[in-house]
N, C-alpha and C positions, 0 to 999 in steps of 0.2 A: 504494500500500500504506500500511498504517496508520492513524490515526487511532478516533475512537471512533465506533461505529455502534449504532443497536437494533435487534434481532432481539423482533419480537412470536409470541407461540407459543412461545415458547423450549423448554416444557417437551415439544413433541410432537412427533408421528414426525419430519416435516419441521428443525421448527425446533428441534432439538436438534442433527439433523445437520447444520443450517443454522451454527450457533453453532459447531461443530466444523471446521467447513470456512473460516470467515472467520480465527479463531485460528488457523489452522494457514497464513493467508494473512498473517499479520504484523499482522489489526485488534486493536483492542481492543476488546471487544465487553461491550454494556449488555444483559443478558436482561430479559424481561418477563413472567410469562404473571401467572396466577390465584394467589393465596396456598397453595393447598390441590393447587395442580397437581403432581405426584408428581414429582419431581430425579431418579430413576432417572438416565436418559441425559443428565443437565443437567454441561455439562464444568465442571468448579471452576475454572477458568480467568474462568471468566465473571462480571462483574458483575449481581446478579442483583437486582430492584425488583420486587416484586410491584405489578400494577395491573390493574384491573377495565377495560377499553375502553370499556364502555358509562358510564362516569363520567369524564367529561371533566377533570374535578378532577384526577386520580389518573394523570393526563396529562404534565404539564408537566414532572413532575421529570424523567419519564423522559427527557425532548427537551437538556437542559442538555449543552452541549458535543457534541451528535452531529451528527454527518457528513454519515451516510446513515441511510434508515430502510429494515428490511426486513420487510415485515409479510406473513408467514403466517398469523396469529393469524383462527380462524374457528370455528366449529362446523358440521365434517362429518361428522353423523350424519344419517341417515335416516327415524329414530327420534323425531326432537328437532322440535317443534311448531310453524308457521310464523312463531308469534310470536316464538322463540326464536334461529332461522334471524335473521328482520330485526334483532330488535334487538342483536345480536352484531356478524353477520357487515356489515349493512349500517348501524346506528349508532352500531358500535366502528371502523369506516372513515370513517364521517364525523366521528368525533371527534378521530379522531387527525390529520386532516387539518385541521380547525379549529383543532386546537394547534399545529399545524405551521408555521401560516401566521404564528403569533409569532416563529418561531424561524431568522434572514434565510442561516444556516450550511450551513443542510442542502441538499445537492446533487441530493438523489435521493431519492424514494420509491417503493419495489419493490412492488408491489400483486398478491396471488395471487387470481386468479380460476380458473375452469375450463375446458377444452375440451368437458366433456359437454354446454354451452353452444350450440354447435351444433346445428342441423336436422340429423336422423340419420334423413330419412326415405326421400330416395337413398341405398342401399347401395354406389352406386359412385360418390359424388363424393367427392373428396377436398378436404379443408374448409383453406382458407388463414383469414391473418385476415379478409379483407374478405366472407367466406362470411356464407350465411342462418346468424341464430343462431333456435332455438327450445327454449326452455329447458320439460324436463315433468314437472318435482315444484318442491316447494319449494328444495331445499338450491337444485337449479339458477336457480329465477326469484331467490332470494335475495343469487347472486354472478351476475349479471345486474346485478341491482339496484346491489349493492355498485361493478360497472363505472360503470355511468350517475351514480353520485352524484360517482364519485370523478374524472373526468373535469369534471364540472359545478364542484366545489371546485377543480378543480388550474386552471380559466379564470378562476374568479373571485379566486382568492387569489395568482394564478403562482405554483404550486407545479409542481416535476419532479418526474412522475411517468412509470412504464411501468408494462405491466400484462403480467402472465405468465396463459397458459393451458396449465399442463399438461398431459396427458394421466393414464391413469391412473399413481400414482407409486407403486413398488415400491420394497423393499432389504428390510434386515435394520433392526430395531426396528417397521416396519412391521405392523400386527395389525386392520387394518380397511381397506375398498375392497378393491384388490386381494389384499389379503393373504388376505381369508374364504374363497374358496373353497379356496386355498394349503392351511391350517389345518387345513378341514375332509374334506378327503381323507388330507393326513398324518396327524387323528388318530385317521377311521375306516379307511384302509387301504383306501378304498370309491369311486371313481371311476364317472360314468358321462356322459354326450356329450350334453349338453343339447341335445336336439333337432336338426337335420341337423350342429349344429357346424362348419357353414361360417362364421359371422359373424368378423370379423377384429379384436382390439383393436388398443389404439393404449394407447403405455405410456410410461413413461420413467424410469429410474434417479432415486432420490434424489440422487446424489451429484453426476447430472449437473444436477438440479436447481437445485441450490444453487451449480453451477458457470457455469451461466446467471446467476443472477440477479444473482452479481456481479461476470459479464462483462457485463453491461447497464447495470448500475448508472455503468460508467465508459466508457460509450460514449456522444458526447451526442447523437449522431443516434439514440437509442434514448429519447428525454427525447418525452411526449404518445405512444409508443406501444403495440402488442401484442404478444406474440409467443406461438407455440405451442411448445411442448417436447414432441417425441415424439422416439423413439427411430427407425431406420430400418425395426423388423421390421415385416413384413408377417402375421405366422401366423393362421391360423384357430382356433377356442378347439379344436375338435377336433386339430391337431395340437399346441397348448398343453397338453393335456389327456396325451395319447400322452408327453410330453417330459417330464412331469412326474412322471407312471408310472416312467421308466428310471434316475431320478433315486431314489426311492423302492420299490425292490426290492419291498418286501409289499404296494403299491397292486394293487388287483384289478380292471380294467376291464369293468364288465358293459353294454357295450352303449349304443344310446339311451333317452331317456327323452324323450318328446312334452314340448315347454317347457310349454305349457296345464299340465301336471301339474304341472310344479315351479313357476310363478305361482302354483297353487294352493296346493299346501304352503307357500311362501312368505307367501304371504296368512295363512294358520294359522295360522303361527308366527308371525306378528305380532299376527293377534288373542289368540290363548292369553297370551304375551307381556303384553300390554297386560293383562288379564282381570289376568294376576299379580303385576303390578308390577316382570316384569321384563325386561331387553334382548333381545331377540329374536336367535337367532343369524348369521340372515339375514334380509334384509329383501326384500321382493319390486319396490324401488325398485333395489336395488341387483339384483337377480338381471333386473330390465329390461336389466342393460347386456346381456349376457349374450346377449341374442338380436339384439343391434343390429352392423352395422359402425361401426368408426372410423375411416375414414381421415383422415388429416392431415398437412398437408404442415408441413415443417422448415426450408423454403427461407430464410424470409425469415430468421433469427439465423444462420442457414449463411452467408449473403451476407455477413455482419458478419465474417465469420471463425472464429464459435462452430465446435470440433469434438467430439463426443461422445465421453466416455471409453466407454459401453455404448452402440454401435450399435445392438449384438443383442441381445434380451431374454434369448436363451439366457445368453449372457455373464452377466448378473447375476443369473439365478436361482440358476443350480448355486451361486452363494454368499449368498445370499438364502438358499437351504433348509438350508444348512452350518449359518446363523446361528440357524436355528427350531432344527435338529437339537440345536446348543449351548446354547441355551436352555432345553432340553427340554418346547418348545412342540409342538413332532410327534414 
């Protein structure tokens, strides 16, 4: 316990709760995101540096005197153009990794990559780390990318690092990935079973997120490696769908809808979108997950000892939706 650490991202779903959860662990924590990036959920507790990633410059002060480094810091939009993917997600890792290697203190670099990463083209394997990855839009090839740089720096500079792949990451302050379709049923009232709605996700609490990474962080047989974070549940988006209805009293469940159609709307609303200049409310990258399974196995941070505060996804929605409720986002 203690000492000073960076939290990259600071300002966002993750890494706000990321900064919450270290402070409240006895660190002292150095925040970082973008100048103009909204403090909303930012704890004042925190030391806060605005810095650009992709300028390496604007690097260094943050490193002075810290620990560990925990880098969330990405751009996960769907939205956002392949050029913008690399040069963030995978030239603000290798920068910070280059400035890293000045700085002989730092014990640990926590690197967030993804589980959507994986070949999701068997519906019934269940994906460890050592699994087929096939990454199939940008965001994915981009934290693919971001992995293989950041491994290639961490041999040649000896740097520790591990590398987390999430699952999808849910809670409260959460408003994009899983959170959209969440949203968009709370605040049409208007549910319906994308197509047979057998497909099964694969999820996992923010809070256990962050409760991973800096239980890994201080584990050194965890130093060169991966790990996935999912949660234990197994559900179908169709019974996702039903739980979230009884949750929400006035949702109206009308039935299936053929995914071809919602790919298609999907597709619409991004072209219209784009046509106007402006964010699409769903994107049809992300309504892809939607027809895929995810299994994923938890084994290997379970072996470590990791135990999950949210097992079950149910567990953390009913207060995931309390938080939209209080919000007055649905």
């Amino acid at each position: 316990m203690g000492g000073l650490v960076l939290v990259t991202g600071a300002c966002g779903f993750v890494g706000s709760h990321l900064v919450d959860y270290l402070i409240s662990q006895g660190f002292r924590v150095r925040a970082t995101d973008l100048e103009l990036a909204s403090k909303t959920y930012l704890n004042p507790q925190a030391e806060f540096l605005a810095a650009d990633l992709t300028k390496i410059e604007q690097i260094y002060p943050l490193l002075e005197g810290v620990k560990l480094i925990f880098h969330p810091a990405a751009i996960f939009d769907f939205s956002a153009s392949p050029e913008l993917l690399f040069r963030v997600n995978v030239g603000g890792t290798k920068n910070l990794l280059k400035a890293a290697k000045d700085f002989k203190k730092i014990k640990r670099i926590v690197i967030w990559s993804t589980a959507s990463i994986y070949d999701r083209s068997d519906p019934n394997l269940v994906s460890d780390e050592e699994s087929p990855l096939k990454p199939t839009n940008p965001y994915e090839h981009s934290k693919l990318s971001q992995e293989k740089i950041s491994f290639f720096l961490a041999k040649k500079y000896h740097l520790p690092i591990t590398i987390l792949r999430p699952a999808l990451i849910y809670g409260p302050r959460g408003q994009y990935g899983a959170a959209i379709p969440l949203i968009l049923i709370g605040k049409r009232k208007i549910a319906f079973i994308p197509g047979k709605g057998d497909s099964i996700g694969a999820f996992c609490h923010v809070l256990d997120v962050c409760r991973a990474a800096e239980f890994l962080s201080k584990i050194p047989q965890a130093e060169g490696q991966i790990y996935n974070l999912v949660d234990d549940s197994r559900y179908t988006l169709k019974e996702l769908i039903y739980f979230t209805a009884q949750l929400l009293p006035k949702v109206k469940i009308y039935g299936q809808v053929p995914f071809s159609l919602i790919a298609f709307l999907a597709g619409l609303v991004e072209w219209v979108a784009k046509k106007t200049g402006r964010k699409p409310q769903f994107e049809k990258d992300l309504v892809e997950y939607l027809n895929y399974s995810f299994l994923l196995s938890n084994q290997k941070i379970k072996k470590l000892g990791f135990k999950f505060l949210y097992p079950d996804l149910k567990l953390g929605m009913k207060e995931t939706i309390e938080w939209y409720r209080k919000e007055g986002i649905i």
